[in-house]
C-alpha positions in Angstrom: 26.4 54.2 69.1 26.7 56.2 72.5 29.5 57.5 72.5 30.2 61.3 73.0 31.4 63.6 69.8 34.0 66.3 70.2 33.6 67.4 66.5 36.6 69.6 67.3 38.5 66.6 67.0 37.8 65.4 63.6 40.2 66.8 61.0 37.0 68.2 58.7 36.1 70.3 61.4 39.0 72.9 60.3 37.4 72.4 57.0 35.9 76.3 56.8 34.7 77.8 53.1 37.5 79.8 54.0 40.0 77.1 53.6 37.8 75.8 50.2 38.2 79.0 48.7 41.9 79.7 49.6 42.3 75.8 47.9 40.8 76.8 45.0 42.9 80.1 44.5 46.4 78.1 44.8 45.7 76.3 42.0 44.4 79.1 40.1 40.9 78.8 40.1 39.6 81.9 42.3 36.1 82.2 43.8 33.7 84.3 43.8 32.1 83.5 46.9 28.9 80.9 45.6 29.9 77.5 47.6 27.7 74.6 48.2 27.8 71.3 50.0 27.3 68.4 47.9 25.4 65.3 49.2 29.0 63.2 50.2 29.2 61.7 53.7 33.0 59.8 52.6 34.8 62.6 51.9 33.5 66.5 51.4 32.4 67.9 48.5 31.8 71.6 47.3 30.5 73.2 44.0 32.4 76.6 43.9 31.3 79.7 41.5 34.6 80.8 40.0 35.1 84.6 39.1 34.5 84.0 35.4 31.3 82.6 36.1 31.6 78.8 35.5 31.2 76.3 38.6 33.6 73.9 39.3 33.4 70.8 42.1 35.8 70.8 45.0 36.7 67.1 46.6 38.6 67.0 49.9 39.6 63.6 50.6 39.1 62.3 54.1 42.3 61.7 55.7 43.8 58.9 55.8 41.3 56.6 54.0 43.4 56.5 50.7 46.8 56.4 49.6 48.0 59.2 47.2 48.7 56.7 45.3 45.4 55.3 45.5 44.1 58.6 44.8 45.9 58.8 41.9 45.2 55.5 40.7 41.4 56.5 40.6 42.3 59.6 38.8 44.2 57.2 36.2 41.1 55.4 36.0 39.3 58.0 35.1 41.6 59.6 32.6 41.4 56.2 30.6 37.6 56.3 30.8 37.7 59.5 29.6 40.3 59.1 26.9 38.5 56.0 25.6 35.1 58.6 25.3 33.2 56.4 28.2 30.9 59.6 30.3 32.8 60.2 33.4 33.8 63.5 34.9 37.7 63.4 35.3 39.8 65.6 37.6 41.2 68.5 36.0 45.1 68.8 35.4 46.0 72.2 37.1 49.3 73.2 37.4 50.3 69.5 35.9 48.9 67.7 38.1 45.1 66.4 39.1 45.8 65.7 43.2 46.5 69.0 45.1 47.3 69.7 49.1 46.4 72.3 51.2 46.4 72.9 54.5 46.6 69.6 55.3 44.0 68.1 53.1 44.1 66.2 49.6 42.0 67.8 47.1 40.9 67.8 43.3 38.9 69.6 40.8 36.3 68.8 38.6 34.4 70.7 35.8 30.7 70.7 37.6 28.4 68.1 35.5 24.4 68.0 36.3 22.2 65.4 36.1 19.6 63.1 37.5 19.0 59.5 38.9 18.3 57.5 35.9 14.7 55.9 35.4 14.7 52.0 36.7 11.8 51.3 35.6 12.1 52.3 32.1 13.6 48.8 30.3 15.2 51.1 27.3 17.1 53.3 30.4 18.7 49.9 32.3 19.3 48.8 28.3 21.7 52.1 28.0 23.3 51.9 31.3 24.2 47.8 30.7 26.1 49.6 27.4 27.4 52.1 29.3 28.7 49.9 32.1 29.9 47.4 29.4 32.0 50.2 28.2 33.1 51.2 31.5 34.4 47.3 32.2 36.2 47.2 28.4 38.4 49.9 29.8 38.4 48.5 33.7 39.3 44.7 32.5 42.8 46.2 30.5 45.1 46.4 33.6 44.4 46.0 37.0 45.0 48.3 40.0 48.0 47.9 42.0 47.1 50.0 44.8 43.6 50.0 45.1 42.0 46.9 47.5 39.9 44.0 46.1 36.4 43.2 47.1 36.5 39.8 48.6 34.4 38.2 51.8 38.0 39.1 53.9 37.6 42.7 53.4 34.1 43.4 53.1 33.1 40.4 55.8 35.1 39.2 57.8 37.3 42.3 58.8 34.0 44.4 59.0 32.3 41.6 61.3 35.7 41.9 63.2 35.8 45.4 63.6 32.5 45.8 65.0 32.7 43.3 67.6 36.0 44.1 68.6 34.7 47.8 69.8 31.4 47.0 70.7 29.6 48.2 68.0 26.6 45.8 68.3 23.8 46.3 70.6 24.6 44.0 73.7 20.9 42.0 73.4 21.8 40.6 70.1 25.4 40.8 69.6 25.6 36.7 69.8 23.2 36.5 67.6 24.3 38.7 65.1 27.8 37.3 65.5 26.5 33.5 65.0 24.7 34.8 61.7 27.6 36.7 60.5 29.6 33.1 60.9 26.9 31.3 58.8 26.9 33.8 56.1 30.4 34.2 55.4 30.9 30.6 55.5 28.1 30.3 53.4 30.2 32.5 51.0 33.1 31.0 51.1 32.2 28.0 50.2 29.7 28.9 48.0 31.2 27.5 44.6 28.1 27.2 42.6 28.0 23.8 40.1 27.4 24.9 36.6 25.3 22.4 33.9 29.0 23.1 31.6 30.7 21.3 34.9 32.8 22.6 37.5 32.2 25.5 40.2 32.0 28.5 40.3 32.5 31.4 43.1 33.6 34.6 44.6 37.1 33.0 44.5 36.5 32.0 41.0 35.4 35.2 39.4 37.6 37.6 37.1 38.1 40.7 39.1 38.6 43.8 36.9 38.9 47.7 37.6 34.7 48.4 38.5 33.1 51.1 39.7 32.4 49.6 43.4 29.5 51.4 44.2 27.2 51.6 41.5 23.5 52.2 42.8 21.4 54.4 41.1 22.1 57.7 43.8 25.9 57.3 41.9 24.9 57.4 38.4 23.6 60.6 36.6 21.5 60.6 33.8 21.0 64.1 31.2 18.2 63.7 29.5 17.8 62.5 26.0 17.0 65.9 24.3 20.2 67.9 26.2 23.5 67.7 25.6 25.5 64.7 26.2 22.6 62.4 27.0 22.4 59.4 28.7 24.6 58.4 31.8 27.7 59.2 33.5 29.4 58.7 36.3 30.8 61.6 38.7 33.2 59.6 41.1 35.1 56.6 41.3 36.7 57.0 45.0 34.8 53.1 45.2 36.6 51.9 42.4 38.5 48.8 43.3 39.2 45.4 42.0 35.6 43.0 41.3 33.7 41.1 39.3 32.0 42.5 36.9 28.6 42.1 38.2 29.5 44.4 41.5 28.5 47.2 39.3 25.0 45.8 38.1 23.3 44.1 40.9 22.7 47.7 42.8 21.1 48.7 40.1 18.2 45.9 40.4 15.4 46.5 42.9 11.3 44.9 43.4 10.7 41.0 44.1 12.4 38.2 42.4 10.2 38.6 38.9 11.2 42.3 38.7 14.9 41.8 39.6 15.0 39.1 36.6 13.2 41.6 34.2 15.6 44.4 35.4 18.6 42.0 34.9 17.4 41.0 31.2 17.1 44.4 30.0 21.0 45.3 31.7 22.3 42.2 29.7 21.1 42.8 26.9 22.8 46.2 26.6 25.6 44.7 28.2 26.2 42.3 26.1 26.0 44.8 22.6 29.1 45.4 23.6 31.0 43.3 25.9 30.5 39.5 26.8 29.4 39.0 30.6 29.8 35.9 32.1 26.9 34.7 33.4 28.1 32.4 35.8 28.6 35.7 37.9 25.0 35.5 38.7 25.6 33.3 41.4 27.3 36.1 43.3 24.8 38.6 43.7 23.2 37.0 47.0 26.9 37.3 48.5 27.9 40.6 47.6 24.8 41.5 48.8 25.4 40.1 52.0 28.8 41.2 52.0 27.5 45.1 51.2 25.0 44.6 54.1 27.8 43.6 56.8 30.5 46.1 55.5 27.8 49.3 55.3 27.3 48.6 59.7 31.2 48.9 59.4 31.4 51.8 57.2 29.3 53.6 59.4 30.5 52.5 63.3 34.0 53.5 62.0 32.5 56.9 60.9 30.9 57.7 64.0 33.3 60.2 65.2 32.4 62.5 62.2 29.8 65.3 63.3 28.1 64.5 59.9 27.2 60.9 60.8 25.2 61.3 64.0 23.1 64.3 62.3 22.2 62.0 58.9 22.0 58.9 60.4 20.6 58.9 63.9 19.0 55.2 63.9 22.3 53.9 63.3 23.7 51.8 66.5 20.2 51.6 68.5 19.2 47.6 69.6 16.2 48.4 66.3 18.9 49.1 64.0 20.7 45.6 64.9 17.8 43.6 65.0 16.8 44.5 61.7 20.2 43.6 60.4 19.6 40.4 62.7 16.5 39.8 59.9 18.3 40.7 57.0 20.9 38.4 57.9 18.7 35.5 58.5 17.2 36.9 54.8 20.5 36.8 53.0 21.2 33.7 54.8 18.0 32.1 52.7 18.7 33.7 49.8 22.0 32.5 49.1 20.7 28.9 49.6 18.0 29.7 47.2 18.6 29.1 42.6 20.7 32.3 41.6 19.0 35.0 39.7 18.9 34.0 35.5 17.9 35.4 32.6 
């Protein structure tokens, strides 16, 4: 990406601590001055020292990427989870109410929660989170969002693929290739209804979408260790949450060659499955949610562009290197989708 940035166009730019702070005292929580930036490129995030000495965490929404009732949806979500004792870190009602505006932005309030990425390559760790996200999906797969999208090859694919060629997002020198591969793949998805040994197929189309997480790698799970409080893992957000299958929120979570993906896979299922049954015909879609994930991050990040933030964290994005290694990846996912589905 070329193009010129007049940060003070983007709506975060009026953003100041200032206007943090003064957010914080409407609702009654006033400051004492301590704020920090948390890592969040989607929206903006703050932990604020409050008066009394506590910290609390400060979400501003980016404008116009959700809905308030999208917004509140995911704070529904999370009130469930939290009600049903699954670890999350739900807004706080304040003044009745967990979504709050001020001057001009969408903001809510969370009690400040610490924590680490968990350890992948510990088999009794990927064991506790396969409970954990079992737990999570008992709650998720009892009603279905209304607002919220689903994950499906038309929104993370094909309008992505569209969106990007449409304002020239792709470097010129491989844009026709990249645009023939993108047509292989998601046709390669679309049809890809797997045959089972039980009989029939089975695909992306097939597949029970429920409430999941969305965007569960390991940078979006914390773990507290095993000899503090409240051990184990928990999860800080949700503003991913939409309507998938169940495995969305595992396969991010699986990293190494094929052996160590399957090991990592075995140890997830069998916490999963202590406490809720997985269907493992769900395998199959790994390979295209990958390659749906890999299409929709270019997206994600061409359509981001005009935010300061973007150019400063991510300066290899849009140069003719970046798109011909998603020209290889492509060609990658391409052969892996053809190829036996993970099993365990």
């Amino acid at each position: 990406m070329t193009q010129d940035i007049d940060t003070q166009q983007h709506p975060y730019a009026a953003l100041t601590p200032d206007v943090v702070l003064d957010a914080l005292a409407a609702v009654g929580l006033p400051g004492d001055g301590r704020l920090m930036a948390l890592g969040s490129y989607e929206n903006r995030v703050y932990q604020v020292g409050l008066e009394d000495g506590s910290r609390v965490v400060a979400k501003f929404y980016r404008p116009g990427r959700w809905s308030e009732a999208q917004i509140l949806e995911e704070h529904a979500f999370a009130a469930e989870l939290a009600a049903a004792e699954v670890p999350v870190v739900a807004p706080l009602v304040l003044q009745d109410q967990t979504l709050h505006h001020h001057a001009g932005f969408a903001f809510s309030v969370s009690p400040w929660r610490g924590g680490r990425q968990p350890e992948l390559d510990d088999f009794e760790v990927l064991e506790w989170l396969g409970r954990f996200l079992a737990r999570l999906h008992v709650v998720g797969s009892q009603a279905p969002f209304v607002q919220r999208p689903r994950l499906d090859a038309d929104t993370f694919g094909s309008a992505s693929r569209d969106w990007l060629l449409a304002h020239d997002a792709v470097a010129a020198e491989v844009r026709g290739e990249w645009r023939d591969l993108c047509k292989d793949a998601l046709s390669l998805i679309a049809d890809s209804d797997y045959p089972q040994s039980e009989g029939g197929r089975f695909g992306l189309k097939s597949a029970t979408l429920i409430r999941v997480h969305g965007d569960c790698h390991p940078g979006n799970v914390l773990w507290t260790p095993v000899d503090e409080e409240d051990s184990g893992p928990h999860v800080v957000d949700l503003d991913d949450a939409r309507m998938g299958p169940a495995v969305q929120d595992l396969w991010m979570l699986l990293s190494g060659d094929r052996r160590q993906c399957t090991l990592q896979l075995s140890a997830l299922l069998d916490g999963y499955e202590q406490v809720r049954d997985f269907d493992r015909r769900e395998l199959a879609l790994i390979e295209p949610l990958r390659t749906l994930r890999l299409i929709h991050y270019s997206a994600w990040l061409a359509r981001r562009w005009s935010d300061p933030t973007f150019p400063i964290h991510f300066p290899w994005f849009g140069s003719s290197d970046y798109w011909r290694g998603q020209v290889a990846m492509l060609r990658e996912q391409i052969e892996a989708m053809r190829e036996e589905p993970l099993s365990v």
